[in-house]
C-alpha positions as CSV (number, residue, x, y, z in Angstrom):
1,X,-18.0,40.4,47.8
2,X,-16.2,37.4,48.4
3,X,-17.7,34.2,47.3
4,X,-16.8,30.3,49.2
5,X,-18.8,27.3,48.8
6,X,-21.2,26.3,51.1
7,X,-20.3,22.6,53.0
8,X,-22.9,20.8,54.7
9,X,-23.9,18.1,57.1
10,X,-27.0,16.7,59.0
11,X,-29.0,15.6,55.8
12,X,-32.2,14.3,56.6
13,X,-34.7,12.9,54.2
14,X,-38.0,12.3,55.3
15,X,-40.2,9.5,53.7
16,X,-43.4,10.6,54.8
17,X,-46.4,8.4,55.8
18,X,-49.4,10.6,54.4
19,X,-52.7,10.4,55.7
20,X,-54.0,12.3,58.9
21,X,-55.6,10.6,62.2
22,X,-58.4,8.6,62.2
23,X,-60.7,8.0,64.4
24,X,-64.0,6.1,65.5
25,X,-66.7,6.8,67.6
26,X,-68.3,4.0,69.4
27,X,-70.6,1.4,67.6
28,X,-72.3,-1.7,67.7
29,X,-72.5,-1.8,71.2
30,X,-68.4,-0.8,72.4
31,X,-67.4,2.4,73.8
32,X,-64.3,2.8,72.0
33,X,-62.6,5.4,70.3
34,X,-59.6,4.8,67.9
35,X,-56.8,7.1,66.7
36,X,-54.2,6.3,63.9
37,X,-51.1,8.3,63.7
38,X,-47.8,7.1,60.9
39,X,-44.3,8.1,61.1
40,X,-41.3,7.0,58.6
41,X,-40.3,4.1,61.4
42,X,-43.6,2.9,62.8
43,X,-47.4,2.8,63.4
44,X,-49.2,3.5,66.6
45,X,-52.5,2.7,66.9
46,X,-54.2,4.1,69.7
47,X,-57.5,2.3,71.6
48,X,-59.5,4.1,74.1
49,X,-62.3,2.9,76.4
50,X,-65.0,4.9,77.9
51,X,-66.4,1.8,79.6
52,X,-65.0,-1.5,81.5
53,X,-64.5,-3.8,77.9
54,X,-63.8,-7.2,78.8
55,X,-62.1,-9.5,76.1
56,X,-61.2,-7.5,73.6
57,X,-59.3,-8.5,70.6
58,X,-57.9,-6.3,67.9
59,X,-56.9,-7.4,64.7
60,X,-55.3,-5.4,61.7
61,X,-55.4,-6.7,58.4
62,X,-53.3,-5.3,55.4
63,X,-54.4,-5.6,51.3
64,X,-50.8,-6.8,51.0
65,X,-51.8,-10.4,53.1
66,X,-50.0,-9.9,56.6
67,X,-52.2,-9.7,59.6
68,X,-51.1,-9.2,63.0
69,X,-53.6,-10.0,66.2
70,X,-53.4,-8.5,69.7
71,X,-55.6,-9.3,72.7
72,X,-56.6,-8.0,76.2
73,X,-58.2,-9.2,79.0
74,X,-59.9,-5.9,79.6
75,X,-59.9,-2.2,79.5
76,X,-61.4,-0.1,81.9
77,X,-62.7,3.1,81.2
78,X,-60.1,5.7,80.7
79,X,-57.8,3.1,79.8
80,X,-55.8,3.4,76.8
81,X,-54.0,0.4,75.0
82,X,-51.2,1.6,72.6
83,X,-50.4,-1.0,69.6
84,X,-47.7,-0.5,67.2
85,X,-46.6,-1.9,64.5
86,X,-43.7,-1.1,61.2
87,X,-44.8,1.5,59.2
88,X,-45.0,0.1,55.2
89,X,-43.0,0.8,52.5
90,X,-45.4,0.7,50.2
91,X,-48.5,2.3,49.9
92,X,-51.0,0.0,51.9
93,X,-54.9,0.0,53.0
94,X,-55.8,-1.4,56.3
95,X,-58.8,-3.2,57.9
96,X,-59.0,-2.8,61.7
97,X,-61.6,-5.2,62.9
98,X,-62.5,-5.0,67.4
99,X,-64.7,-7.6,69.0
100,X,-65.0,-7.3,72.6
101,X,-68.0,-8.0,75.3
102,X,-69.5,-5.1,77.2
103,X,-72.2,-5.3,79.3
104,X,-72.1,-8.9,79.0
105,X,-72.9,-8.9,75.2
106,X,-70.8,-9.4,72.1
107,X,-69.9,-6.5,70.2
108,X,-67.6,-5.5,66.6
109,X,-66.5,-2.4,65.3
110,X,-64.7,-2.5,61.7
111,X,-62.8,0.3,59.8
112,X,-60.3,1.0,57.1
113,X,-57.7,3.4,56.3
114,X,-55.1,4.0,54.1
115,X,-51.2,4.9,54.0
116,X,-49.6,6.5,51.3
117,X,-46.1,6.3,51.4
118,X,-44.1,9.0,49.1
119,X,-41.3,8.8,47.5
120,X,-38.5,10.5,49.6
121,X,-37.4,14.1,48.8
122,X,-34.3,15.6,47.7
123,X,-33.2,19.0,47.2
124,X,-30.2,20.7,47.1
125,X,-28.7,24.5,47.4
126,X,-27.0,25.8,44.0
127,X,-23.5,27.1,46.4
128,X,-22.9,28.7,42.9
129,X,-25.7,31.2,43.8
130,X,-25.5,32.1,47.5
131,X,-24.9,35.7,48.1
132,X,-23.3,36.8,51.4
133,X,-24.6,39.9,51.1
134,X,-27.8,39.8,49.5
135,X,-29.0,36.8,51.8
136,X,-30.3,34.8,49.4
137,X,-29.7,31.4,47.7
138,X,-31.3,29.0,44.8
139,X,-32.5,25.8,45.8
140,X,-34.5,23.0,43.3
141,X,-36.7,20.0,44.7
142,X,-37.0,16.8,43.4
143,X,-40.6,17.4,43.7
144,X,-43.2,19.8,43.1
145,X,-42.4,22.7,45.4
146,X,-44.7,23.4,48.3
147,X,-42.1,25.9,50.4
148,X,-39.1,26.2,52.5
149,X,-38.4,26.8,55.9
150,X,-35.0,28.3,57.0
151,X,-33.3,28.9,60.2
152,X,-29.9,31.2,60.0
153,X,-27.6,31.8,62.4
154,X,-24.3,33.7,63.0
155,X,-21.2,33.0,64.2
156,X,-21.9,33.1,67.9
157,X,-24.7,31.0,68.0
158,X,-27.7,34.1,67.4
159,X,-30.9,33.1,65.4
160,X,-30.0,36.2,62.5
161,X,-33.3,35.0,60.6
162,X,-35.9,32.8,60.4
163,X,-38.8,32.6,58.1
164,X,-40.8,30.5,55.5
165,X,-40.9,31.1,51.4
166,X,-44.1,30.0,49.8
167,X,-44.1,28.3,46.5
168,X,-46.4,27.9,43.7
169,X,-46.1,24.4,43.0
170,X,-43.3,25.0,40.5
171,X,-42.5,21.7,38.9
172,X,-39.7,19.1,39.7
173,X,-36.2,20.7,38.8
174,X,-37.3,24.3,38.9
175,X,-34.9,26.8,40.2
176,X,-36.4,27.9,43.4
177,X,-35.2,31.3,44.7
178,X,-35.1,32.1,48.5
179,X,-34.1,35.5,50.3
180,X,-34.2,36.8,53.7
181,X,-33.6,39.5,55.2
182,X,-31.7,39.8,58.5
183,X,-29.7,41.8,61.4
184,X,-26.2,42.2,61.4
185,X,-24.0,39.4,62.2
186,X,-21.5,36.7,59.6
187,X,-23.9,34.0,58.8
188,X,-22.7,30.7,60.4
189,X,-25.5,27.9,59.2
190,X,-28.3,27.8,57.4
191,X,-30.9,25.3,58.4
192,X,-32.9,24.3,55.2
193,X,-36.4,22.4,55.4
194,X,-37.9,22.2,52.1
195,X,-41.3,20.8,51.6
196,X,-43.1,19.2,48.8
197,X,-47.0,19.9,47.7
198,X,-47.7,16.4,48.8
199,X,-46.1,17.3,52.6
200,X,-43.2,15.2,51.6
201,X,-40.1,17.0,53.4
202,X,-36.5,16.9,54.0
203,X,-33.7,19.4,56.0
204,X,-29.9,20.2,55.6
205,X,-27.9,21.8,56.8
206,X,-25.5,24.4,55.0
207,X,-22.4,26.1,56.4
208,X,-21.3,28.8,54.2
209,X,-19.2,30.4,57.1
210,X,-15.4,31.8,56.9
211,X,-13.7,34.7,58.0
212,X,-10.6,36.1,55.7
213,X,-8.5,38.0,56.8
214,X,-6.2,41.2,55.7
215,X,-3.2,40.5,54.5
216,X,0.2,39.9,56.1
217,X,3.6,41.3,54.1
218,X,6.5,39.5,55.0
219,X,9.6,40.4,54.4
220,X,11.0,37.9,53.2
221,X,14.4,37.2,52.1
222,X,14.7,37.5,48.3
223,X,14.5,33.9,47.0
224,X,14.0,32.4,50.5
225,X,11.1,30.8,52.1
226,X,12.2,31.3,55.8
227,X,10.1,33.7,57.9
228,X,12.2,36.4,59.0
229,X,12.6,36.5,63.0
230,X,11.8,40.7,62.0
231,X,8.3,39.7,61.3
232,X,7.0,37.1,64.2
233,X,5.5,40.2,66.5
234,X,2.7,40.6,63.3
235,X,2.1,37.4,62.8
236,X,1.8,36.5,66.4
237,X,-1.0,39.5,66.7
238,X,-3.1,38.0,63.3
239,X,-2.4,34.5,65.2
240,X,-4.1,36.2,68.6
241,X,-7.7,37.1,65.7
242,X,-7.0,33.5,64.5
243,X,-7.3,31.9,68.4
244,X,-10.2,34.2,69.1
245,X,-12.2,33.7,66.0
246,X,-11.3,29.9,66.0
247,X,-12.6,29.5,69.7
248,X,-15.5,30.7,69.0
249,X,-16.8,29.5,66.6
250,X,-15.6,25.8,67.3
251,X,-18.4,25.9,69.3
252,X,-20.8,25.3,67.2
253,X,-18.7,24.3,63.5
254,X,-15.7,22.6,63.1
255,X,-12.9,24.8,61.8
256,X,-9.6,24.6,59.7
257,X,-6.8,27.3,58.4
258,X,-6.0,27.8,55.1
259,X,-2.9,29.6,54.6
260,X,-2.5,31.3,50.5
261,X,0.9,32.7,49.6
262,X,1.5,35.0,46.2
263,X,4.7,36.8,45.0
264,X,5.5,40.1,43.1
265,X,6.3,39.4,39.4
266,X,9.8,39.8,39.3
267,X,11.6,36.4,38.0
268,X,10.3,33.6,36.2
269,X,6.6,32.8,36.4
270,X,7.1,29.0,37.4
271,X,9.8,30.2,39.9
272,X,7.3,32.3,41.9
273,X,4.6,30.0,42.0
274,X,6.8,27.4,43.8
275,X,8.0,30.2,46.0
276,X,5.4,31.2,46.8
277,X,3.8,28.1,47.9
278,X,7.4,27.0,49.9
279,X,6.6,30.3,51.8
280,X,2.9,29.6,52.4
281,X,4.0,26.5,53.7
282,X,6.3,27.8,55.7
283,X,4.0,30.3,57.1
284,X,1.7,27.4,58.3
285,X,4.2,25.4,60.0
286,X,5.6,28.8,61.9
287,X,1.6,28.7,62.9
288,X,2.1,25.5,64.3
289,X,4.9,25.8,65.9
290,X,2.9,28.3,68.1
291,X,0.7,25.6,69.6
292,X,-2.0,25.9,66.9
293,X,-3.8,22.8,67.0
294,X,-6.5,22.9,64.4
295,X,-5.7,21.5,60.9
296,X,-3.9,23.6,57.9
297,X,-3.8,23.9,54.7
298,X,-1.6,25.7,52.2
299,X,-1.6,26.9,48.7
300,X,0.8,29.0,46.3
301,X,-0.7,31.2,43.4
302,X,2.7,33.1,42.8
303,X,2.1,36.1,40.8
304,X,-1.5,34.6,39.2
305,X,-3.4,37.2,41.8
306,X,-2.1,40.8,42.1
307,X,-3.4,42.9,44.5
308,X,-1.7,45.5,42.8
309,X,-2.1,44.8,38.8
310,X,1.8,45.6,37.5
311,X,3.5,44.9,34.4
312,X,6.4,42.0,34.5
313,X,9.3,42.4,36.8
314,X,7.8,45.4,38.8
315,X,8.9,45.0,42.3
316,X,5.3,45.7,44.2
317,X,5.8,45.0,48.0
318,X,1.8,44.8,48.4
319,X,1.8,41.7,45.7
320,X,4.2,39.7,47.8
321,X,1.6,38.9,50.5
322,X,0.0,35.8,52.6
323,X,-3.8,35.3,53.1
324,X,-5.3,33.6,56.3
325,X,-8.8,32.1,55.7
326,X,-10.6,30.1,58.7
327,X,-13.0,28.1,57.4
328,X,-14.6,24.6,57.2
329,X,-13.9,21.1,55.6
330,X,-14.8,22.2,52.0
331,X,-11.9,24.2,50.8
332,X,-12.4,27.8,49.9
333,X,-12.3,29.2,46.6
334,X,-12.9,33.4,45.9
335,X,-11.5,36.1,43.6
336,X,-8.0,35.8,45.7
337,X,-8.6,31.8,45.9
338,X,-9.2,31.5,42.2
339,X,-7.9,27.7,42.8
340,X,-8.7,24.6,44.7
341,X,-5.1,22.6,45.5
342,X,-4.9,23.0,49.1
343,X,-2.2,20.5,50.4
344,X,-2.5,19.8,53.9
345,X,0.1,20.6,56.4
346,X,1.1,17.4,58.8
347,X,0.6,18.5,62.8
């Protein structure tokens, strides 16, 4: 099983505006009903008549001093009169107070409600932990832990699972473990909603695909970086998996190329590392020079990772080998990508 950290984009936190509806029958003499709805950007206030109201005013006090006033000349029944107005940032009680004349007499209405506004939650996905294979991650909240929703997908666009883990209320910090189970199929993204107790929630999105391929052996010249003329009909049928792949999936992700070199260990240890990355750079600019268009990266590990464990100076063609990865912004690391110094090739 081959390991590479998750990237991700689209974070979202949510500040949520607790407290449900409200609303309130007719009384004192107006046929009114009233419904209170709160997002993270604004209040609506919703009036509606089930009688001709003539000159009704509406105004909404708050226990932090601001009031705000709106008037109408008239609502007729099965009107409805929308008022809105910024949602707090603090937790706030208001005082809606109606006056109006129907059927030619005065009338009031007065209620209160509260909003709470929580503090915003934050998660985040230990990458450390994700397992390809066993589809399943660890996660902690900022916040006690209500539960999780999670949306995954593969690579051409198919929902591979969807479901929602339940917590216990664990407390802030606590490592939060969450498993799926799903069809076949490379996971693309995983769409991660976590929820607090309080209804607090925030979403991310993870991307934990890459494809790597099998190995290329070049034969190159001993000591030389060029890539022999012998060798462009096998590269150019990996480079035909790299298009497809690539095409695909830039779809719905944006892609790069990573391209690893590594040497046999015959000659010095320092010598092979930079040959080896001189030929992984070459590699990437013969990919290129193709027409390839997407962004590449190379590395050298010289004779650091052997596919074929020898002792020093054992000539072992399967050692001297290149790796092509496609994957996304954050650069890969696995058991053959023990290291993160990408260098990035100029188009």
């Amino acid at each position: 099983m081959r390991l590479l950290p998750l990237s991700c984009s689209a974070w979202v936190t949510c500040c949520v505006l607790l407290g449900s509806a409200h609303s309130a029958a007719a009384q004192d003499g107006l046929p009114l009903g009233f419904e209170f709805q709160a997002t993270t950007e604004e209040m609506v206030l919703t009036i509606s008549a089930d009688d001709l109201v003539e000159q009704i005013e509406v105004e909404i006090t708050s226990d932090r001093g601001s009031t705000q006033t709106a008037t109408r000349a008239s609502l007729d029944q099965g009107d409805v009169w929308t008022l809105e107005f910024p949602a707090p940032t603090v937790t706030t009680t208001y005082t809606v107070v109606t006056t109006g004349l129907f059927a030619g007499m005065e009338g009031a209405m007065e209620f209160s409600f509260p909003v709470e506004v929580a503090a915003p939650l934050e998660f985040e996905v230990d990458t450390s932990t994700y397992d390809r294979d066993a589809h399943s991650f660890v996660m902690r909240m900022n916040q006690p832990a209500g539960h999780v929703d999670i949306l995954v997908r593969g690579d051409r666009g198919e929902v591979l699972a969807q479901r929602t883990v339940t917590f216990d209320g664990q407390p802030a910090n606590t490592p939060l473990p969450v498993q799926w189970s799903q069809g076949p199929g490379n996971v693309m993204t995983i769409e991660v909603t976590a929820h607090s107790t309080d209804g607090v929630w925030a979403s991310r999105r993870y991307i934990p695909w890459y494809a790597e391929f099998e190995p290329v052996y070049i034969n190159f010249a001993t000591g030389s970086a060029e890539v022999p003329e012998s060798d462009f009909a096998m590269l150019r049928e990996r480079l035909a998996q790299l298009v497809e792949t690539a095409t695909r999936v830039s779809e719905h992700i944006e892609v790069q190329l990573y391209v690893a070199g590594y040497t046999d260990t015959v000659g010095a240890p320092a010598d092979n590392q930079r040959l080896s990355e001189a030929r992984a750079q070459s590699i990437g600019r013969w990919v290129q020079a193709q027409g390839w268009s997407l962004p590449v990266s190379y590395q050298g590990f010289g004779e650091d990772v052997l596919a074929v464990d020898t002792a020093d100076n054992v000539d072992e063609s399967r050692n001297r080998r290149a790796l092509f990865i496609l994957g996304t912004a954050d650069s890969p690391t696995s058991v053959d990508v023990p290291r993160n110094r990408w260098r990035r090739l100029n188009p």
